[in-house]
C-alpha positions in Angstrom: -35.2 43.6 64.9 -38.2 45.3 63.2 -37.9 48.2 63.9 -35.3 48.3 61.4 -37.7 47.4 58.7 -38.4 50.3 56.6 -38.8 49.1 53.2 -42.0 48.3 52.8 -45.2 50.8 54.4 -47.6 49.3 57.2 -50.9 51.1 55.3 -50.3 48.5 52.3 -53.3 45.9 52.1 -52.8 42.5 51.2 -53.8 41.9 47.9 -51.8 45.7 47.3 -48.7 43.5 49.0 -49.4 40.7 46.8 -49.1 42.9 43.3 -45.7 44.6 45.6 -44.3 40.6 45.6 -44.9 39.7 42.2 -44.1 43.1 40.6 -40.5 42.7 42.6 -40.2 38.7 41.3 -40.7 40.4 37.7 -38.1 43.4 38.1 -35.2 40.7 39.5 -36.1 38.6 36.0 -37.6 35.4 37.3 -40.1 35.4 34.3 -37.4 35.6 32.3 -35.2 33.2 33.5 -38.5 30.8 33.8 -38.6 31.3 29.9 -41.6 33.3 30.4 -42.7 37.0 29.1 -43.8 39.1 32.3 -47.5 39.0 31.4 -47.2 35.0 31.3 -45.8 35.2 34.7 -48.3 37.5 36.3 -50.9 35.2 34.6 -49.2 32.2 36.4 -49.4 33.7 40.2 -52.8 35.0 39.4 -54.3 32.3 41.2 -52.8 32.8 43.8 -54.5 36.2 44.8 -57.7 34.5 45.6 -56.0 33.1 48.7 -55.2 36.6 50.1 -58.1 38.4 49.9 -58.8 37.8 53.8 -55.3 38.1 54.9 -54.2 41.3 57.0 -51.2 42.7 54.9 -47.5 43.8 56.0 -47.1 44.0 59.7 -48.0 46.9 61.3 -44.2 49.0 61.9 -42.4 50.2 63.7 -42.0 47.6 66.7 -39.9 48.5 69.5 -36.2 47.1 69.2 -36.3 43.9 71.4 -39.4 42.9 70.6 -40.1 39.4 68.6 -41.3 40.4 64.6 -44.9 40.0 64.0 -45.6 36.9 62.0 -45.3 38.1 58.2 -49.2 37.1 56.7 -47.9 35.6 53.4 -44.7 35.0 50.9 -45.1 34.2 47.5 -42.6 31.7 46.7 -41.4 30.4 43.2 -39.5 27.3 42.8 -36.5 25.4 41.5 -38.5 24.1 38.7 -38.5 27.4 37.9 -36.0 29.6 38.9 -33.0 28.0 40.3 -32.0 28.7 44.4 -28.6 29.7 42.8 -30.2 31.9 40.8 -32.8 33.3 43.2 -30.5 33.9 45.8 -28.3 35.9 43.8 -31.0 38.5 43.5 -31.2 39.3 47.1 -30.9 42.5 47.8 -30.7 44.6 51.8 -30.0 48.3 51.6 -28.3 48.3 48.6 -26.1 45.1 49.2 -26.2 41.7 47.4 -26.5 38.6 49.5 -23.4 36.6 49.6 -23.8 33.3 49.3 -21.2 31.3 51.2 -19.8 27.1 51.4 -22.3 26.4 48.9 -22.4 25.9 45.1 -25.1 25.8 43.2 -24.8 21.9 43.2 -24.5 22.2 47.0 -27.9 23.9 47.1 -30.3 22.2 44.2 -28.9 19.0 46.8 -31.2 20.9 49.3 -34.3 18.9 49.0 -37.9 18.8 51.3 -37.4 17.1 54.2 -40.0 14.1 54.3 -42.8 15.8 56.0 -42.4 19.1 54.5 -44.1 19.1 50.9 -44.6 22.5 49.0 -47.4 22.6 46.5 -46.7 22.2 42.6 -47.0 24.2 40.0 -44.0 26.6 40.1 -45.4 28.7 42.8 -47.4 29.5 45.7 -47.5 31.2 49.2 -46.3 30.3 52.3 -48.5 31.7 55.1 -48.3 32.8 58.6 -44.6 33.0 58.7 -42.7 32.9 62.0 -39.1 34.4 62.0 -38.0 31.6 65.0 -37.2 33.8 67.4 -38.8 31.4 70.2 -36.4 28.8 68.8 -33.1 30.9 69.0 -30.5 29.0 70.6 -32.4 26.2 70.0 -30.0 23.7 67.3 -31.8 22.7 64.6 -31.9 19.1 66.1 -33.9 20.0 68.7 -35.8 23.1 66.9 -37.6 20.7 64.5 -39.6 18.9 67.1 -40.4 21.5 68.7 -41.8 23.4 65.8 -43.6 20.4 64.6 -45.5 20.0 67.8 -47.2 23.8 67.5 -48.6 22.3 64.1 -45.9 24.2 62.2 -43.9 23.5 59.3 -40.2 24.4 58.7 -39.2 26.5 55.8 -37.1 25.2 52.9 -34.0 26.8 51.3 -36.9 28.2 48.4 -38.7 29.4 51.0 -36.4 31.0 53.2 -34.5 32.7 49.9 -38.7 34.1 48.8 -38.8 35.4 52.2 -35.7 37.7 52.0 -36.4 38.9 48.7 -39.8 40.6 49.8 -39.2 41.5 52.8 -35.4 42.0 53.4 -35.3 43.0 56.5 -36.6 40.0 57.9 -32.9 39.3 58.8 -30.9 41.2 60.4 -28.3 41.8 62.7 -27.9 39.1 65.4 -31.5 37.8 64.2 -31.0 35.2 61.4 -33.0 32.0 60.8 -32.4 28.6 59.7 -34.3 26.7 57.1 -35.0 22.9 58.4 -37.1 22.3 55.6 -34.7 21.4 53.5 -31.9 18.9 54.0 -29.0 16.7 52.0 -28.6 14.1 53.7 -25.4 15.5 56.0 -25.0 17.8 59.0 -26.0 20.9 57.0 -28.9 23.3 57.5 -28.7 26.4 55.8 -29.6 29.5 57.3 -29.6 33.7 57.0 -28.0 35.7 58.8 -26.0 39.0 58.6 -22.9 39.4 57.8 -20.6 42.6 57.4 -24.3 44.3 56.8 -24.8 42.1 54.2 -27.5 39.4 53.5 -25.9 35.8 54.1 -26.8 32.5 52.9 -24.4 29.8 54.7 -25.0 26.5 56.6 -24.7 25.6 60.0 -24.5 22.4 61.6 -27.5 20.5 62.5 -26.4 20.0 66.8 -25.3 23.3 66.9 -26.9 26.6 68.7 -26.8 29.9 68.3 -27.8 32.9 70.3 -28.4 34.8 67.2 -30.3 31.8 64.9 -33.8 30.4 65.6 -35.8 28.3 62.6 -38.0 30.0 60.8 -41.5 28.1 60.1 -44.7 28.3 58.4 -48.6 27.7 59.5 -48.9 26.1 56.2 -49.0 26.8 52.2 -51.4 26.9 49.2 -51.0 26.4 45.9 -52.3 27.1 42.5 -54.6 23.8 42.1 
């Protein structure tokens, strides 16, 4: 799966990967749909660079194909009170193609809620760290994936964070390696996921008892915000 990944070099540090995620947040107009200029939205993640200072950055590429991704150091992520996941996911982008975003509306997703031991920090944004693609949960349903996860001290992504972690680094799906997002739920069968799909980026749902070869759950080793 990774050695696909060619968008973004190995020599870049991390706070040189930090400027890389916020610059790309400015250039797909989250400031502006926030209602903020671009200088009031780097001011706003500012903060947030303290926290990656001793962080490695991007993982070292390429890996040889088979292998499980290296966990990704950091995500900065920017949420619905924000920029809505409608919104956000609509500015996916994978070699040159626009994520698709299928059997949801934008009603379906702002449904999408934290899960009641997932809480992200406030403020509008922050950073996910020590993200794990899932691939030790593939085939695992999301039922039983949760648990799991859970017990290794992990947390599951939300649909925020799983949208954030495309959009920097899109190559973190990819063909027959997409993740679910058990962070967020609405109160039905659903879990939505990302996956590929006719080489384009895919947001969709899945059903809660079912596995998939091709799906693990993507988690986190925790978050920090701007307070």
């Amino acid at each position: 799966m990774r050695a696909e990944l060619t968008e973004i070099p190995a020599v870049l540090s991390a706070a040189t990967e930090f400027e890389h995620q916020v610059e790309t947040l400015i250039a797909k107009g989250y400031a502006w749909t926030a209602g903020l200029t671009d200088e009031q939205f780097r001011a706003l993640v500012a903060p947030l660079a303290a926290h990656v200072a001793e962080l490695p950055g991007p993982p070292a590429l390429p890996e040889a194909p088979g292998e499980p991704p290296r966990p990704i150091p950091f995500v900065l992520v920017v949420d619905r009170t924000l920029v809505a996941p409608m919104r956000a996911a609509e500015q996916i982008e994978r070699r040159g193609r626009r994520a698709i975003v299928t059997m949801l509306t934008a009603e379906d997703l702002d449904a999408f809620t934290p899960i009641e031991s997932v809480t992200p920090p406030a403020g509008g944004a922050y950073l996910l760290l020590d993200v794990d693609l899932g691939w030790s949960t593939r085939n695992d349903p999301p039922a039983r994936a949760l648990p799991l996860l859970e017990a290794q001290g992990r947390s599951p992504l939300t649909l925020e964070e799983g949208i954030a972690l495309v959009t920097h680094q899109p190559e973190a799906v990819a063909t027959n390696a997409g993740f679910s997002l058990l962070g967020s739920r609405r109160g039905d069968r659903r879990v939505t996921a990302m996956w590929i799909s006719r080489g384009s980026p895919k947001l969709g749902w899945c059903f809660a008892g079912a596995p998939h070869t091709w799906l693990g759950s993507a988690s986190c080793g925790g978050r920090v915000g701007l307070a």
